[in-house]
N, CA and C atoms as an extended XYZ file, in Angstrom:
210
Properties=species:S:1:pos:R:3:atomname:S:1:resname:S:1:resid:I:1 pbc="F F F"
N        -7.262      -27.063       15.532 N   UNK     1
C        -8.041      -25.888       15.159 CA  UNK     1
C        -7.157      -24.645       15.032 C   UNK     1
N        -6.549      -24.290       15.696 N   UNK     2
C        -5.164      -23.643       15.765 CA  UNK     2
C        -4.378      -23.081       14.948 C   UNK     2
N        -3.939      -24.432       13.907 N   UNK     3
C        -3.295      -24.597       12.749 CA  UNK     3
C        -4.331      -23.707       11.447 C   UNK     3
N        -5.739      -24.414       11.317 N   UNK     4
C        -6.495      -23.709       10.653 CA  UNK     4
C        -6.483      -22.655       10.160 C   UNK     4
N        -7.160      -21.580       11.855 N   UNK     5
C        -7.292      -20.525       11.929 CA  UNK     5
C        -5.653      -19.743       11.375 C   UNK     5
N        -4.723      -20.295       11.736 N   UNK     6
C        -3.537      -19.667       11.313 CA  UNK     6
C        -3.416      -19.780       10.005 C   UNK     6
N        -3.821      -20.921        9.034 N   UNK     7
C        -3.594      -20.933        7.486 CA  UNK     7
C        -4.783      -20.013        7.154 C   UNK     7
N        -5.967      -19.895        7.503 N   UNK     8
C        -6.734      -18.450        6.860 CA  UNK     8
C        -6.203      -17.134        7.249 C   UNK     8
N        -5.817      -16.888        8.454 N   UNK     9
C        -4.941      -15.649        8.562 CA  UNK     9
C        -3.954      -15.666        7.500 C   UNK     9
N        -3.528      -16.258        7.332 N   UNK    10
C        -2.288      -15.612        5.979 CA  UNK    10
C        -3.079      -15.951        5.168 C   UNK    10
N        -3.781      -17.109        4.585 N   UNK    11
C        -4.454      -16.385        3.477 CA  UNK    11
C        -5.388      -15.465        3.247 C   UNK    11
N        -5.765      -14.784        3.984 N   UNK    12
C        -6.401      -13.856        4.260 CA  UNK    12
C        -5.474      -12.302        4.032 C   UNK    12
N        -4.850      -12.427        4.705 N   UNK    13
C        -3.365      -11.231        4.595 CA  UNK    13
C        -2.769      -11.494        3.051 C   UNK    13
N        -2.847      -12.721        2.401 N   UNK    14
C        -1.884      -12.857        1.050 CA  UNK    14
C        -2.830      -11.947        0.060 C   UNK    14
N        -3.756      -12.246        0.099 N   UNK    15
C        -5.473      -12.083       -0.691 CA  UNK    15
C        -5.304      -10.607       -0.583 C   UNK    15
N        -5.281       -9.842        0.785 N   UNK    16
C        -5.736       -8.709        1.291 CA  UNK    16
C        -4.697       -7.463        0.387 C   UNK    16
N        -3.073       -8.346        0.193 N   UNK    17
C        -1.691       -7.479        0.360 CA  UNK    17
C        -2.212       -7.755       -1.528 C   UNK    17
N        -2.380       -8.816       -2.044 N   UNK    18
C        -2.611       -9.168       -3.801 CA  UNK    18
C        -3.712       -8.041       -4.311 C   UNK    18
N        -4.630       -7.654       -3.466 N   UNK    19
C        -5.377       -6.518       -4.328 CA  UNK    19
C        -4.824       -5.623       -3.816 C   UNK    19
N        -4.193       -5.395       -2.958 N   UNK    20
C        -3.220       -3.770       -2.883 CA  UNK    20
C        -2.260       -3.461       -4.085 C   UNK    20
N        -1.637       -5.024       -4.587 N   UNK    21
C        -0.710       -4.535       -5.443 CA  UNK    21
C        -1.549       -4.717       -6.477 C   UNK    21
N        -2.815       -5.402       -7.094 N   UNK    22
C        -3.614       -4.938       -8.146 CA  UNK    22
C        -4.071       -4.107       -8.319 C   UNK    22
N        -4.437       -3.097       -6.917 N   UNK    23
C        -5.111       -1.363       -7.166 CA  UNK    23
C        -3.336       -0.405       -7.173 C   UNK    23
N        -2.457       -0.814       -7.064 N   UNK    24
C        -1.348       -0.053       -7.144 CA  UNK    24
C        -1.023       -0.345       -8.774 C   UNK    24
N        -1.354       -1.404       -9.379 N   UNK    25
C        -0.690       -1.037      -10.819 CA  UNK    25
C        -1.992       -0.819      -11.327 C   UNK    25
N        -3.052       -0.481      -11.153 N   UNK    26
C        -4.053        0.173      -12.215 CA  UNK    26
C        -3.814        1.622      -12.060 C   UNK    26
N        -3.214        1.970      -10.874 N   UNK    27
C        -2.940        3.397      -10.741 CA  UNK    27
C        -1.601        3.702      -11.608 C   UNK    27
N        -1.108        2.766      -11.691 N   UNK    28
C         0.151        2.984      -13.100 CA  UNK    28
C         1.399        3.018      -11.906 C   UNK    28
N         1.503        2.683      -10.696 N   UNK    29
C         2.402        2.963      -10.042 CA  UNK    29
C         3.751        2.049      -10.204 C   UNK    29
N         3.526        1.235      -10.857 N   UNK    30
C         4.708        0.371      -11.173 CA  UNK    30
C         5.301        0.738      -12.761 C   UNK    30
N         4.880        1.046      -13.518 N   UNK    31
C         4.903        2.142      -14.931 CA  UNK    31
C         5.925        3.019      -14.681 C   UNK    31
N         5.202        4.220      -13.406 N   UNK    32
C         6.017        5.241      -13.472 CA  UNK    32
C         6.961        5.209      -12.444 C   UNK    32
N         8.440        5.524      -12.995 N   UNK    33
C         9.895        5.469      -12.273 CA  UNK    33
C        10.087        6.351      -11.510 C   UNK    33
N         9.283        7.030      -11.134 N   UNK    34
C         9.707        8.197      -10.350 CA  UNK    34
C        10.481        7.647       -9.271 C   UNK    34
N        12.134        8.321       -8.637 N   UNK    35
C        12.447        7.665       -7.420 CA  UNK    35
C        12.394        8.694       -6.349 C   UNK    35
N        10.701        8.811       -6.108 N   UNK    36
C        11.061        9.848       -4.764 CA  UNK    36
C        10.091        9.048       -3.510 C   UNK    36
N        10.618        9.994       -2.308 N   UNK    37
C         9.991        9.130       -1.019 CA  UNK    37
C         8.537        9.199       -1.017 C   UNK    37
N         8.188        9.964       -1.901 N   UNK    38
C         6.439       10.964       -1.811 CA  UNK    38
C         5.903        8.997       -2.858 C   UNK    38
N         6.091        8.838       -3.441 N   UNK    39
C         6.280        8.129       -4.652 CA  UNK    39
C         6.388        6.603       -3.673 C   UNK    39
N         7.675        6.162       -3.641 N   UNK    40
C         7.307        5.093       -2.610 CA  UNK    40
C         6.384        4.945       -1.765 C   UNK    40
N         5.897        6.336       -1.078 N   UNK    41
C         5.030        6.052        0.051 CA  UNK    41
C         3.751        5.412       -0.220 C   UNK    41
N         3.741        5.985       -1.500 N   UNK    42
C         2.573        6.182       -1.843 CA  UNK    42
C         2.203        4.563       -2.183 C   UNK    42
N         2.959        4.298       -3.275 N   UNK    43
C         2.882        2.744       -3.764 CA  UNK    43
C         2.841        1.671       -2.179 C   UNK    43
N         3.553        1.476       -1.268 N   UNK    44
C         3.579        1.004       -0.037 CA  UNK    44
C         1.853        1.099        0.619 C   UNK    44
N         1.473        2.367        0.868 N   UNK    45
C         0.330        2.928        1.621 CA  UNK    45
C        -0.469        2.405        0.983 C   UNK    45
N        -0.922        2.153       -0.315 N   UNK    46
C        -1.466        1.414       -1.695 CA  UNK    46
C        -2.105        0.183       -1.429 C   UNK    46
N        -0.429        0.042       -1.280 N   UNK    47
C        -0.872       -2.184       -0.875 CA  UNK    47
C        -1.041       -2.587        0.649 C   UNK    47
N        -0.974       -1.635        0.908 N   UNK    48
C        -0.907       -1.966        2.549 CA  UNK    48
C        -2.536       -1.675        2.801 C   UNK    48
N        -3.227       -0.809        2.496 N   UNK    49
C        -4.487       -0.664        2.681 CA  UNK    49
C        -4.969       -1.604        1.931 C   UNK    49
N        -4.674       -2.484        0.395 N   UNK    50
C        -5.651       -3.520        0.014 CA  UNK    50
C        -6.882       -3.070       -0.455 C   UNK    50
N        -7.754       -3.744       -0.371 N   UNK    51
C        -9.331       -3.519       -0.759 CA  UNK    51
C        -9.762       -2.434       -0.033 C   UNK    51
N        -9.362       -1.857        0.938 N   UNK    52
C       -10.115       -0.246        0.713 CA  UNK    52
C        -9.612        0.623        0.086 C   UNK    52
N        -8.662        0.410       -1.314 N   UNK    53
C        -8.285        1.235       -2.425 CA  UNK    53
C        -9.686        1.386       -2.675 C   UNK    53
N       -10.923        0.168       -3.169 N   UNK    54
C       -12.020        0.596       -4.102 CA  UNK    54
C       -13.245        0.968       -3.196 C   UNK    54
N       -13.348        1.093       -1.880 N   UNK    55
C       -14.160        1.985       -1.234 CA  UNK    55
C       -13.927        3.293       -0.941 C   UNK    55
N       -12.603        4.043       -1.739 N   UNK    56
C       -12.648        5.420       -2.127 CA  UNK    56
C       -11.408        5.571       -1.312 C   UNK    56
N       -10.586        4.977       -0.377 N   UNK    57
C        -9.345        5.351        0.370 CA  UNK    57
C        -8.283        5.676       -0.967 C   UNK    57
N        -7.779        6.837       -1.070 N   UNK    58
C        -6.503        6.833       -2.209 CA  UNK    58
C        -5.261        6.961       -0.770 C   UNK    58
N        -4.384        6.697       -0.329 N   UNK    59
C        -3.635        7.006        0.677 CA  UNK    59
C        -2.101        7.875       -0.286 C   UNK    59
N        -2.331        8.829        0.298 N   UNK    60
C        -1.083        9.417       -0.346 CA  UNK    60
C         0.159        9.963        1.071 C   UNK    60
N         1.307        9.970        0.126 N   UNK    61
C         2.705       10.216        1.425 CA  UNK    61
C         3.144       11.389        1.502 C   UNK    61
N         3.686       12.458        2.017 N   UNK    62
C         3.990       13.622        2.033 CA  UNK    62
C         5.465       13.392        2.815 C   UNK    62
N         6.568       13.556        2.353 N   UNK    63
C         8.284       13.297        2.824 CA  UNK    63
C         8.765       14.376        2.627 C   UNK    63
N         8.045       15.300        3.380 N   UNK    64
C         8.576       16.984        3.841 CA  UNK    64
C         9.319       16.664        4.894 C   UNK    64
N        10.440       17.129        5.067 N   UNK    65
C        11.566       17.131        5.783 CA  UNK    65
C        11.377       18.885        6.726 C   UNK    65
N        11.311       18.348        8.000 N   UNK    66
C        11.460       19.816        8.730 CA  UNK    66
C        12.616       20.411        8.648 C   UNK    66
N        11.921       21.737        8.566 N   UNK    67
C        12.923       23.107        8.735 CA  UNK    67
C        13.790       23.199        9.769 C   UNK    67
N        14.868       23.175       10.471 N   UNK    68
C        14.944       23.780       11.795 CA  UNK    68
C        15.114       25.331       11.796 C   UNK    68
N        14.230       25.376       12.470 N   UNK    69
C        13.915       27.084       13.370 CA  UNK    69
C        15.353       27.446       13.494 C   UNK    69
N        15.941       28.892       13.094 N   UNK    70
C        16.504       29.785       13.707 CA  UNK    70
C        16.383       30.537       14.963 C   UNK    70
């Protein structure tokens, strides 16, 4: 039983990570070359959330680098 439950966990996770990267290229994110960290994050955060791309999650990255204080 063991074995099972472990082959639906990954297919479950394969399924989950395959519509992340199907809602990441309808967003054109594989199209556009941009090479910035804002840009990666974004595509990553994408597929990593999966199917709550189409219950309204857009996840976006912000790679602001702190100031140091004077």
């Amino acid at each position: 039983m063991t074995g099972v439950l472990a082959r639906l966990l990954v297919l479950v996770a394969v399924v989950w990570l395959a519509v992340g990267v199907l809602a990441a290229g309808q967003r054109h994110y594989f199209t556009d070359h941009s090479a910035t960290c804002a840009h990666a994050g974004d595509v990553a955060a994408t597929v990593l959330v999966g199917p709550l791309n189409y219950t309204g999650v857009n996840p976006k990255i912000s790679c602001k680098l702190p100031t140091p204080s004077s």
